[in-house]
Biotite code that builds the C-alpha atoms (Angstrom):
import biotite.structure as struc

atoms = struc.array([
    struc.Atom([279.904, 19.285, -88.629], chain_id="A", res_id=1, res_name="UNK", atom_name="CA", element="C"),
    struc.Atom([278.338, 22.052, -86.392], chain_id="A", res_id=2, res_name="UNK", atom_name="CA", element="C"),
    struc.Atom([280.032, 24.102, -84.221], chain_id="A", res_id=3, res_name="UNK", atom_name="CA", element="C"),
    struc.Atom([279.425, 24.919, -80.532], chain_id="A", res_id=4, res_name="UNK", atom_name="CA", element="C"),
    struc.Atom([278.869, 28.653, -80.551], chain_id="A", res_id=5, res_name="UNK", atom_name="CA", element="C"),
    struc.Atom([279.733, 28.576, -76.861], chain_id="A", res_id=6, res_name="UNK", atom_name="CA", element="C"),
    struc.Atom([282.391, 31.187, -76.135], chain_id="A", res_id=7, res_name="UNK", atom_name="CA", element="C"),
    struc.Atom([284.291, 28.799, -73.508], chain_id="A", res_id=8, res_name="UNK", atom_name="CA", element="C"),
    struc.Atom([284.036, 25.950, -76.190], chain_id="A", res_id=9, res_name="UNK", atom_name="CA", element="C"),
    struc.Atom([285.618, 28.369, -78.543], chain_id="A", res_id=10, res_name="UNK", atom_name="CA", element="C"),
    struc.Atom([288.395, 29.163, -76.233], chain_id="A", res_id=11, res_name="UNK", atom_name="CA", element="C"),
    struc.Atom([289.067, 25.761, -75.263], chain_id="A", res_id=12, res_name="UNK", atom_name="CA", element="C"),
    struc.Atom([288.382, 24.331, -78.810], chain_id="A", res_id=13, res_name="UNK", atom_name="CA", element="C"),
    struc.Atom([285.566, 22.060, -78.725], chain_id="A", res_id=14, res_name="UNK", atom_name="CA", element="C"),
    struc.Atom([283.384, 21.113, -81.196], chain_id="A", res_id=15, res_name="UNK", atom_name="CA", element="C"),
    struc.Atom([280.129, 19.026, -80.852], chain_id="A", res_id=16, res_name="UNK", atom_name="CA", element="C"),
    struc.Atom([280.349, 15.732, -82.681], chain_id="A", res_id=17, res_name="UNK", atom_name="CA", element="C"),
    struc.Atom([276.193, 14.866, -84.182], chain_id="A", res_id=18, res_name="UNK", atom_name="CA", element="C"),
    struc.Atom([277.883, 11.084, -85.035], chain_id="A", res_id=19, res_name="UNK", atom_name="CA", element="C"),
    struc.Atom([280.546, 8.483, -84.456], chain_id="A", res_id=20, res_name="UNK", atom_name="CA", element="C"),
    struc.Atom([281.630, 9.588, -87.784], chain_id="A", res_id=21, res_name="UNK", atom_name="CA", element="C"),
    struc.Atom([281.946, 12.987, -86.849], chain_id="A", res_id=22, res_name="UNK", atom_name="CA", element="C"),
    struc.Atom([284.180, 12.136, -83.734], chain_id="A", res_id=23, res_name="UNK", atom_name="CA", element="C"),
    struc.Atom([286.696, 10.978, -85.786], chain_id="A", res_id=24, res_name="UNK", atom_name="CA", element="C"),
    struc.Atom([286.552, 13.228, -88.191], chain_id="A", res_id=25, res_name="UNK", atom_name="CA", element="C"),
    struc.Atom([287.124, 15.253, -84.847], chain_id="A", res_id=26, res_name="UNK", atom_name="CA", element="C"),
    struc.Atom([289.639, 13.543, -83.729], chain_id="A", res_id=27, res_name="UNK", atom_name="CA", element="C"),
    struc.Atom([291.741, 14.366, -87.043], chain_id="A", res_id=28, res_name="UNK", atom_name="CA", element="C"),
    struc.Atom([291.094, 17.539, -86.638], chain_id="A", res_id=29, res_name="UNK", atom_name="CA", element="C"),
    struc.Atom([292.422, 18.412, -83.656], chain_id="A", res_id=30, res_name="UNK", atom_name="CA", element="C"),
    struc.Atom([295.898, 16.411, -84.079], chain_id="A", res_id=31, res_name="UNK", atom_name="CA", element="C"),
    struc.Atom([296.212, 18.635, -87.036], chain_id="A", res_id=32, res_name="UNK", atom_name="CA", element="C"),
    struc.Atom([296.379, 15.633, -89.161], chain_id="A", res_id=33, res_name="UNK", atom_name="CA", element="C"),
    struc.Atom([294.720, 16.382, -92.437], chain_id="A", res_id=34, res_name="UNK", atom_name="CA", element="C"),
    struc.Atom([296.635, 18.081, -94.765], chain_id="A", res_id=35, res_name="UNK", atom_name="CA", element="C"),
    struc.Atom([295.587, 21.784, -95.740], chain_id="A", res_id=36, res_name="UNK", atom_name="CA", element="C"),
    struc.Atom([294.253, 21.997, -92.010], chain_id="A", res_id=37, res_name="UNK", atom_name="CA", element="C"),
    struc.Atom([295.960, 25.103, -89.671], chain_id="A", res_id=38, res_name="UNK", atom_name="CA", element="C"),
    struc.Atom([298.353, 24.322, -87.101], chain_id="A", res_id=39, res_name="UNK", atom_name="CA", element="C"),
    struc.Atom([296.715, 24.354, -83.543], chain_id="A", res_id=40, res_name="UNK", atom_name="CA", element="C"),
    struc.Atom([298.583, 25.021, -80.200], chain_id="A", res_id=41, res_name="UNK", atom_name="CA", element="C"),
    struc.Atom([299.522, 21.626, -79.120], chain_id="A", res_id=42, res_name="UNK", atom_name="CA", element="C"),
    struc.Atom([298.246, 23.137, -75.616], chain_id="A", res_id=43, res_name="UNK", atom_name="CA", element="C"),
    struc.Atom([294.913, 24.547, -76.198], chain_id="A", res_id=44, res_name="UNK", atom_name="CA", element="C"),
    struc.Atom([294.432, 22.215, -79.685], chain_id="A", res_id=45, res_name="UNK", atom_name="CA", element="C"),
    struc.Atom([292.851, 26.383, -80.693], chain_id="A", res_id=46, res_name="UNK", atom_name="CA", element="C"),
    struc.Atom([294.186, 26.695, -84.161], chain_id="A", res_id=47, res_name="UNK", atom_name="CA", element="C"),
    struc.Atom([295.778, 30.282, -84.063], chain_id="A", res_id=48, res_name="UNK", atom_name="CA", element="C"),
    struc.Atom([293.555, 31.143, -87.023], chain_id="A", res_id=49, res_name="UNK", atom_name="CA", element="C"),
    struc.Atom([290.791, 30.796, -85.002], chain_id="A", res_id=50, res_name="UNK", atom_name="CA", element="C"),
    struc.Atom([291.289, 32.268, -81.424], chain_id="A", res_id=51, res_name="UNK", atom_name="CA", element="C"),
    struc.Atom([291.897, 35.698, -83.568], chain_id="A", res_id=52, res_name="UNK", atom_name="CA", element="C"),
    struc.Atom([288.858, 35.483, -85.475], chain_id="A", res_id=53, res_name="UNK", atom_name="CA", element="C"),
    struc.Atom([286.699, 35.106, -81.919], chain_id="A", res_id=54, res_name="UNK", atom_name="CA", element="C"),
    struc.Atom([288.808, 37.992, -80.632], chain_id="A", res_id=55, res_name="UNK", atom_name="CA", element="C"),
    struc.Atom([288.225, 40.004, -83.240], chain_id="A", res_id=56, res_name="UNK", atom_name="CA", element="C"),
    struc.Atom([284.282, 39.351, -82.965], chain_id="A", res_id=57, res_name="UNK", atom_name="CA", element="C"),
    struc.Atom([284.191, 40.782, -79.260], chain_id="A", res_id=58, res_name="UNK", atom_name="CA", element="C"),
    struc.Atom([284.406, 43.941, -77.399], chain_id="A", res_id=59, res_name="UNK", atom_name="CA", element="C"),
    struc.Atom([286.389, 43.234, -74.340], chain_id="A", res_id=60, res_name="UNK", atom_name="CA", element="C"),
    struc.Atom([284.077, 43.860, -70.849], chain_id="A", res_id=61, res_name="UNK", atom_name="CA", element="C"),
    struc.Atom([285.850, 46.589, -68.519], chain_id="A", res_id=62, res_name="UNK", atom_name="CA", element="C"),
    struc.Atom([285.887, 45.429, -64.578], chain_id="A", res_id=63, res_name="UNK", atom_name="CA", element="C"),
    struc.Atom([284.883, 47.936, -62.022], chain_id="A", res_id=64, res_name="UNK", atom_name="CA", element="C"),
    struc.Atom([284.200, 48.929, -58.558], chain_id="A", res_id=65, res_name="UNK", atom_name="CA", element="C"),
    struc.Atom([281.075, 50.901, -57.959], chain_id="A", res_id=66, res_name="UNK", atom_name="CA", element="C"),
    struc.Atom([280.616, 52.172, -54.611], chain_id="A", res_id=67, res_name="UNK", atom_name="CA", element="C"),
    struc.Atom([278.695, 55.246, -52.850], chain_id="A", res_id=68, res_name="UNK", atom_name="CA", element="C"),
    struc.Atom([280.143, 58.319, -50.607], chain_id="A", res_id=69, res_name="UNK", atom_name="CA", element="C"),
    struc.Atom([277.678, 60.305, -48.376], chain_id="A", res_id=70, res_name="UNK", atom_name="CA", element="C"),
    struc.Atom([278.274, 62.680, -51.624], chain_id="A", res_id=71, res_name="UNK", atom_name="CA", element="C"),
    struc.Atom([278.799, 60.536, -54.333], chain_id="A", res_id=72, res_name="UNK", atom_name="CA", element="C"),
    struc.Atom([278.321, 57.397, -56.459], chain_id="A", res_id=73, res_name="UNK", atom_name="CA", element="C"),
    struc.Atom([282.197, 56.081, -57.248], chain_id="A", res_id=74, res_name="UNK", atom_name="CA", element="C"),
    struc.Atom([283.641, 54.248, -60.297], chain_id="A", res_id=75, res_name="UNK", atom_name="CA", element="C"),
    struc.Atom([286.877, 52.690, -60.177], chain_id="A", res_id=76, res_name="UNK", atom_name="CA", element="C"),
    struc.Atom([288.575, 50.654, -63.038], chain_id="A", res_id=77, res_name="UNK", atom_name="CA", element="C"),
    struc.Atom([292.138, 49.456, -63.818], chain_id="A", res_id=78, res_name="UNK", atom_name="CA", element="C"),
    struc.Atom([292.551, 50.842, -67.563], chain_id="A", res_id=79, res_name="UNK", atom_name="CA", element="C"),
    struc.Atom([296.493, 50.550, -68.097], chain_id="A", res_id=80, res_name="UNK", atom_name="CA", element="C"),
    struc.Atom([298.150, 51.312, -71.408], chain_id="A", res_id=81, res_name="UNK", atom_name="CA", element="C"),
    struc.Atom([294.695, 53.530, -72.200], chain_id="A", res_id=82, res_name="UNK", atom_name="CA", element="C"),
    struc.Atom([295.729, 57.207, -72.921], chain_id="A", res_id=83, res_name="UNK", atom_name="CA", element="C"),
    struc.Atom([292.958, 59.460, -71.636], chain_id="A", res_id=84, res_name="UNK", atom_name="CA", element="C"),
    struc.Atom([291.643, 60.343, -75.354], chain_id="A", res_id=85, res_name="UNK", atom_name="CA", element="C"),
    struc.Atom([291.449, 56.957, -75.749], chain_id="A", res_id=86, res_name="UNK", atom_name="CA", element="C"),
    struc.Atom([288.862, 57.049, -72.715], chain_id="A", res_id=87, res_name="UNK", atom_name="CA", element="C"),
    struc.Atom([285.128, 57.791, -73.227], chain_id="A", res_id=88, res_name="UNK", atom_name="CA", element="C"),
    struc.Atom([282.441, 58.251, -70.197], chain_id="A", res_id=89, res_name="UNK", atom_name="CA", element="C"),
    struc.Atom([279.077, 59.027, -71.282], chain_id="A", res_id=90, res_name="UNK", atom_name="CA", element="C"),
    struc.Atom([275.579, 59.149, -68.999], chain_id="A", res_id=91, res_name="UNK", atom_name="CA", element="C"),
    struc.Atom([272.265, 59.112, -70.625], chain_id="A", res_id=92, res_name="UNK", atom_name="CA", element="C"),
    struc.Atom([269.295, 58.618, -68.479], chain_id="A", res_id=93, res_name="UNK", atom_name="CA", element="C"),
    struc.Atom([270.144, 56.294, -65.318], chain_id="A", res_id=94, res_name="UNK", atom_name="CA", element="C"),
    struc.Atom([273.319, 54.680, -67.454], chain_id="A", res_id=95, res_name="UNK", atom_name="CA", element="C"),
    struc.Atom([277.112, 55.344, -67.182], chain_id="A", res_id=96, res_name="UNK", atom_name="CA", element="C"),
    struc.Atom([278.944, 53.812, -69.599], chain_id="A", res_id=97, res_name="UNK", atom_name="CA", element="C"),
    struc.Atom([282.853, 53.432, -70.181], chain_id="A", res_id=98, res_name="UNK", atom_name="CA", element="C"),
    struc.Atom([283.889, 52.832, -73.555], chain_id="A", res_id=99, res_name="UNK", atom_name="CA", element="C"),
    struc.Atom([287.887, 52.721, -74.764], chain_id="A", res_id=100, res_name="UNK", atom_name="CA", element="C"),
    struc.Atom([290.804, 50.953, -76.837], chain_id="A", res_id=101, res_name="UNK", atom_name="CA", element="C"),
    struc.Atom([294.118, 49.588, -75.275], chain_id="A", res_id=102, res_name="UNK", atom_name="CA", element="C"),
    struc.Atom([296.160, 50.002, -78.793], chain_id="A", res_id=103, res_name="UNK", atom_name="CA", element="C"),
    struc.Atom([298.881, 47.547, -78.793], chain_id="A", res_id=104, res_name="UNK", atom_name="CA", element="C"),
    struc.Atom([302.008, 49.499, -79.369], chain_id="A", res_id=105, res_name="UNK", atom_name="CA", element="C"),
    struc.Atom([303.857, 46.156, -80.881], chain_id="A", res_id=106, res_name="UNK", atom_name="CA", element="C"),
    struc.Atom([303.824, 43.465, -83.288], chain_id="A", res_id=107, res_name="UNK", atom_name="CA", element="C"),
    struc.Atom([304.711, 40.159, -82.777], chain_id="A", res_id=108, res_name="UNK", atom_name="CA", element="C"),
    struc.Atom([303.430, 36.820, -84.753], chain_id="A", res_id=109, res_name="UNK", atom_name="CA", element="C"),
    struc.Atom([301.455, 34.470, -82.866], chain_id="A", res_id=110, res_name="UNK", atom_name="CA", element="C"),
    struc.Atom([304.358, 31.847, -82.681], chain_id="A", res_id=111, res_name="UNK", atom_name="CA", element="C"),
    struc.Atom([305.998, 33.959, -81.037], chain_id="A", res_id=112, res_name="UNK", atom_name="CA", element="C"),
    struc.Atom([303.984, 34.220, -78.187], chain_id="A", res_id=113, res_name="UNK", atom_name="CA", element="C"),
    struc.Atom([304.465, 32.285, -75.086], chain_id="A", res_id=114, res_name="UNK", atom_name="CA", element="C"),
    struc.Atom([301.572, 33.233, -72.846], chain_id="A", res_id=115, res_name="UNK", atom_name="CA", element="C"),
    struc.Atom([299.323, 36.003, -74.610], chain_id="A", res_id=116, res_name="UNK", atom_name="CA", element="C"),
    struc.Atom([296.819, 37.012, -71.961], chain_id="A", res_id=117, res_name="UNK", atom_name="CA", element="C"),
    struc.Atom([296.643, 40.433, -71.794], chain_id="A", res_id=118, res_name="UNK", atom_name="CA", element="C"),
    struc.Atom([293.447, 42.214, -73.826], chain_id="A", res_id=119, res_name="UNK", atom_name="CA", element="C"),
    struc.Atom([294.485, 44.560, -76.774], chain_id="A", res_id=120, res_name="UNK", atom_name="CA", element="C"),
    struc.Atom([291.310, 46.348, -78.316], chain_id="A", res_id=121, res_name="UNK", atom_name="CA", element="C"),
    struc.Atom([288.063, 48.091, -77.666], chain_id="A", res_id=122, res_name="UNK", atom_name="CA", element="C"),
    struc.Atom([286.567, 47.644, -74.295], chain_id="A", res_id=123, res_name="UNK", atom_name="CA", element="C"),
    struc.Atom([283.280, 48.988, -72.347], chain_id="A", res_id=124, res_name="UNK", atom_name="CA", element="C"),
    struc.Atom([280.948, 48.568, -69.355], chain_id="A", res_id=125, res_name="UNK", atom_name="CA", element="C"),
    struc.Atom([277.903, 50.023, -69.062], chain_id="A", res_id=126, res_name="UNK", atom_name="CA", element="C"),
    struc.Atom([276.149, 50.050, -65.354], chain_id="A", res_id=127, res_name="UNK", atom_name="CA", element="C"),
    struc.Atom([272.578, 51.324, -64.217], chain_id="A", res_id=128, res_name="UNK", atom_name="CA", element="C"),
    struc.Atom([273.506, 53.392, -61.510], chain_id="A", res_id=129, res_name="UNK", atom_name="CA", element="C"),
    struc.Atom([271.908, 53.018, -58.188], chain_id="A", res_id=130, res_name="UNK", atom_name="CA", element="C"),
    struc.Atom([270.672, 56.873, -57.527], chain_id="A", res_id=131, res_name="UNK", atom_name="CA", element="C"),
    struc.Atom([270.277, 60.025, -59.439], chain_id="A", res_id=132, res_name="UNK", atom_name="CA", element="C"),
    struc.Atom([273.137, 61.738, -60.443], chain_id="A", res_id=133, res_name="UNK", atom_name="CA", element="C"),
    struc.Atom([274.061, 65.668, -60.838], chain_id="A", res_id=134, res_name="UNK", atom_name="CA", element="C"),
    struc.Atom([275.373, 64.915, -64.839], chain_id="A", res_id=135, res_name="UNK", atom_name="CA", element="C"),
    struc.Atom([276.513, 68.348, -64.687], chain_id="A", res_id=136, res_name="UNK", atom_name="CA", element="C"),
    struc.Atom([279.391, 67.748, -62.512], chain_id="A", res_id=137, res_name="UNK", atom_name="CA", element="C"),
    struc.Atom([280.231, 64.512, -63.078], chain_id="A", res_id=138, res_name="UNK", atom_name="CA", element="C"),
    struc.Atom([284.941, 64.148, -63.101], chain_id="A", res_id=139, res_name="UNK", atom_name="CA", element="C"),
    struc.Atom([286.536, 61.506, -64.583], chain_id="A", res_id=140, res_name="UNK", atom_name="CA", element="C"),
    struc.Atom([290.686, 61.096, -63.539], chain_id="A", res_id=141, res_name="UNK", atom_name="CA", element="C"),
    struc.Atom([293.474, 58.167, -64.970], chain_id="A", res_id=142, res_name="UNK", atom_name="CA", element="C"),
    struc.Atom([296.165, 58.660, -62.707], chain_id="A", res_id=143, res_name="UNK", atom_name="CA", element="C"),
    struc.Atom([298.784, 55.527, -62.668], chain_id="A", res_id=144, res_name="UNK", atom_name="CA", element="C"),
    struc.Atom([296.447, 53.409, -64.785], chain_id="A", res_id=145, res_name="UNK", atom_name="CA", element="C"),
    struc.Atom([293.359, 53.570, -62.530], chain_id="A", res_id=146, res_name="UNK", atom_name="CA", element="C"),
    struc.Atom([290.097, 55.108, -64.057], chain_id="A", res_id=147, res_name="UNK", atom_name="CA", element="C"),
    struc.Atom([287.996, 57.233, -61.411], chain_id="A", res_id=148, res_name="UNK", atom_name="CA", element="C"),
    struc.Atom([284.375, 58.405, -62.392], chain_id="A", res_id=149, res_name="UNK", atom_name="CA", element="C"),
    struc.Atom([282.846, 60.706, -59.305], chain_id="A", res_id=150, res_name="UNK", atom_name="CA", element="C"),
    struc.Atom([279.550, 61.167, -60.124], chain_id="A", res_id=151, res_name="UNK", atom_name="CA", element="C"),
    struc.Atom([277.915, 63.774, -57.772], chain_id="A", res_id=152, res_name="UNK", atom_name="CA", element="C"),
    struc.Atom([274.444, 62.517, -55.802], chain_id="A", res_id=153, res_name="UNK", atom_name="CA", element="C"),
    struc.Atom([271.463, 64.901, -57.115], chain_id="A", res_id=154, res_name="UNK", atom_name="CA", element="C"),
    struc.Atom([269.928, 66.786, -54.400], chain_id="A", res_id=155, res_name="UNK", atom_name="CA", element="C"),
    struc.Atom([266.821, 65.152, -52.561], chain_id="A", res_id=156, res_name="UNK", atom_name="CA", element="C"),
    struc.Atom([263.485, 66.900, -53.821], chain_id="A", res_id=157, res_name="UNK", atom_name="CA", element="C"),
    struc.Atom([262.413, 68.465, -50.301], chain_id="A", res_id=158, res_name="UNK", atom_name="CA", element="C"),
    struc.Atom([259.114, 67.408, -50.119], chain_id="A", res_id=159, res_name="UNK", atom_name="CA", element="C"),
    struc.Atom([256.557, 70.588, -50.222], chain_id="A", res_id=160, res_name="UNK", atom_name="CA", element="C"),
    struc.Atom([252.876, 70.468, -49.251], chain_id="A", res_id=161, res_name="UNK", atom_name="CA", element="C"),
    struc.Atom([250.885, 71.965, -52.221], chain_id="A", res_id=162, res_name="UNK", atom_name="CA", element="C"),
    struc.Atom([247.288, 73.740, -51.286], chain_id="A", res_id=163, res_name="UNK", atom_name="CA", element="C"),
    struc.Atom([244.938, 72.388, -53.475], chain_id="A", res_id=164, res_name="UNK", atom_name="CA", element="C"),
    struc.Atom([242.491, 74.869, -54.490], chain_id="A", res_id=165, res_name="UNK", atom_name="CA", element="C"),
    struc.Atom([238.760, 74.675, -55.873], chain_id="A", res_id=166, res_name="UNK", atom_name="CA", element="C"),
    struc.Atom([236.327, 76.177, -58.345], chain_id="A", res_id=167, res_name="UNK", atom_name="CA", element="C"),
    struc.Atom([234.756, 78.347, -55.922], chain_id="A", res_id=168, res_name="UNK", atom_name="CA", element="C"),
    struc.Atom([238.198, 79.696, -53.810], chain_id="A", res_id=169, res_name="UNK", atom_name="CA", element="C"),
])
């Protein structure tokens, strides 16, 4: 049977059915009824087998705020239980991007769990930043689990009137 490579049908379970055959092959599926088959949440019908596999398969997407000063473009993100060497900011041509791991500092089993929401692994975000930026001054601060990037506006080129000269001058 093929699967729905959708990532909300993979968090919700689905699976496309090509026959009438297939749905209740389906159908036995999800109740967990064939033998040899894993166990699935009885909520979700997500076997725990496979929600890790689709975890493991992505890098978690950081949220930010982006926002200008007179003085400077602003990056704000909420990065708790990241240790600032777990932190990387990097800028490479008109491109910021925030790369990092929230390490789990824990182990529990699966069914143990009763709500597991919050995002354990590698995370970035990479923006196109509005203006030019003064690289060489960029700061970066995690104070109380809040990630600040200030990058610095590059000056304005002052525009200069250039004499143009000729062969004969």
């Amino acid at each position: 049977m093929p699967k729905n490579k959708n990532l909300i049908n993979k968090l919700m379970g689905a699976q496309q059915a090509v026959s009438a055959e297939d749905d209740e092959e389906e159908m036995v599926a999800e109740t967990g009824g064939e033998e040899g088959e894993p166990e699935q949440d009885e909520q979700t019908g997500v076997s725990a087998e496979s929600s890790e596999d689709w975890l493991s398969e992505y890098e978690g997407q950081l949220t930010i705020d982006m926002y200008q000063t007179k003085d400077n473009v602003v990056i704000k993100s909420t990065i708790a239980g990241v240790r600032p060497e777990d932190v990387d900011v990097t800028i490479a041509n008109d491109m910021v991007t925030i790369r990092g791991e929230r390490k789990r500092d824990f182990e529990a089993s699966s069914e143990d769990y009763f709500y597991q929401e919050c995002y354990w692994g590698s995370f970035s975000r990479s923006v196109v930043l509005p203006v030019d930026v003064d690289i060489e001054n960029v700061g970066a601060d995690l104070k109380d689990g809040i990630l600040t990037v200030i990058l610095p506006k590059a000056a304005k080129a002052k525009a200069k009137k250039i004499k143009v000269k000729g062969l004969n001058t």
